[in-house]
N, C-alpha and C positions, 0 to 999 in steps of 0.2 A: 371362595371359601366353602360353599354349601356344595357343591357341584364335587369338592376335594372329599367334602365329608362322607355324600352318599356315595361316592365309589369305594373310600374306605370299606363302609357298611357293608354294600354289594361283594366285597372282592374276603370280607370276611363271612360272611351268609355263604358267599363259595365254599371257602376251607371249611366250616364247619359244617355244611353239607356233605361235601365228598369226606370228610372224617366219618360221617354218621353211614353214610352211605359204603364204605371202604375203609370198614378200622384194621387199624394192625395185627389184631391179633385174630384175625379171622381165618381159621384155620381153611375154609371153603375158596375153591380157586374160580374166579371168575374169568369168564372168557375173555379175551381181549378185545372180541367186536363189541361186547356186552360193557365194557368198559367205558370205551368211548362212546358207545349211546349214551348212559348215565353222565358221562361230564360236557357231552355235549348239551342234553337237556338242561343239566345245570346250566350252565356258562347260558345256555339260551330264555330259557321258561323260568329261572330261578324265583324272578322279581314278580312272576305272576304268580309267584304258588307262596310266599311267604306270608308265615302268619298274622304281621304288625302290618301287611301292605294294604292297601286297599286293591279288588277284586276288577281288574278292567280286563279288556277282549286282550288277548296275547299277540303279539309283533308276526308276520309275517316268518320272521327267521325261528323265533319260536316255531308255529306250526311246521316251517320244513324241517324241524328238527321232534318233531313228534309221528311225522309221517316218515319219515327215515328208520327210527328209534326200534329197534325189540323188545315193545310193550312188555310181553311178558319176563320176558329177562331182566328189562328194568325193576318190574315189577315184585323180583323174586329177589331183590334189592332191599327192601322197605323194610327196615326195622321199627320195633317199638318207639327206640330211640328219633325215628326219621318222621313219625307219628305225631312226636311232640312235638319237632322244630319247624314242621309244615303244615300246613292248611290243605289236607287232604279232598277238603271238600271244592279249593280254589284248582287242584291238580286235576278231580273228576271234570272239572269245571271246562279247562284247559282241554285237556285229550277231546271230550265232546267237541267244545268248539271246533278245533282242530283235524276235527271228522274223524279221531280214532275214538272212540266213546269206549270206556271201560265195562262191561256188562255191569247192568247191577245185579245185585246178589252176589259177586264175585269178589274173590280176596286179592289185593294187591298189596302182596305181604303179609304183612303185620295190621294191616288195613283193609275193614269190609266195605264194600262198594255200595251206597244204598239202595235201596228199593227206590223201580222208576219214579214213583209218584212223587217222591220227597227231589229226585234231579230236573224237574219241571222245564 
């Protein structure tokens, strides 16, 4: 039963991701390679980047899917809206591990990257 429930969770944190990430009414055309980087990262990194999760090291198939990914293209993804439903600072978190490190001081989105000293 609990195993039913968080895939529930998981399979709705997806839809409301790629909603957030990919609304309808988004007059902007995104590319299609750029696409599936973004739902592959979901479908892969999701459970590491969610707000209510606790912060552990990311799955292997994560990282191949962040060393795959068009960082910046994903990056140019990131709504306000993508801001509130994720843990931005669990995503820096991720990409570092991961060995893609998102510079700091730099914007990914709607979201500013911190200053090295605070990514420790």
């Amino acid at each position: 039963m609990a195993m039913h429930f968080n895939t529930n969770i998981f399979l709705l944190a997806f839809f409301v991701i790629t909603g957030i990430l990919f609304p309808s009414d988004n007059n902007m055309v995104v590319g299609q390679g750029c696409k599936v980087d973004v739902v592959n990262l979901v479908n892969n990194c999701g459970r590491f980047v969610l707000r209510k999760a606790p912060r552990i090291d990311p799955s292997p198939q994560c990282c191949a899917a962040v060393q795959k990914a068009n960082i910046p293209c994903a990056c140019s993804q990131v709504t306000s809206e993508t801001v509130k439903a994720l843990d931005m600072d669990k995503v820096v978190f991720v990409a570092k591990f991961c060995g893609r490190p998102l510079p700091p001081g730099s914007k990914c989105g709607a979201y500013n990257v911190p200053p090295a000293a605070y990514l420790g």
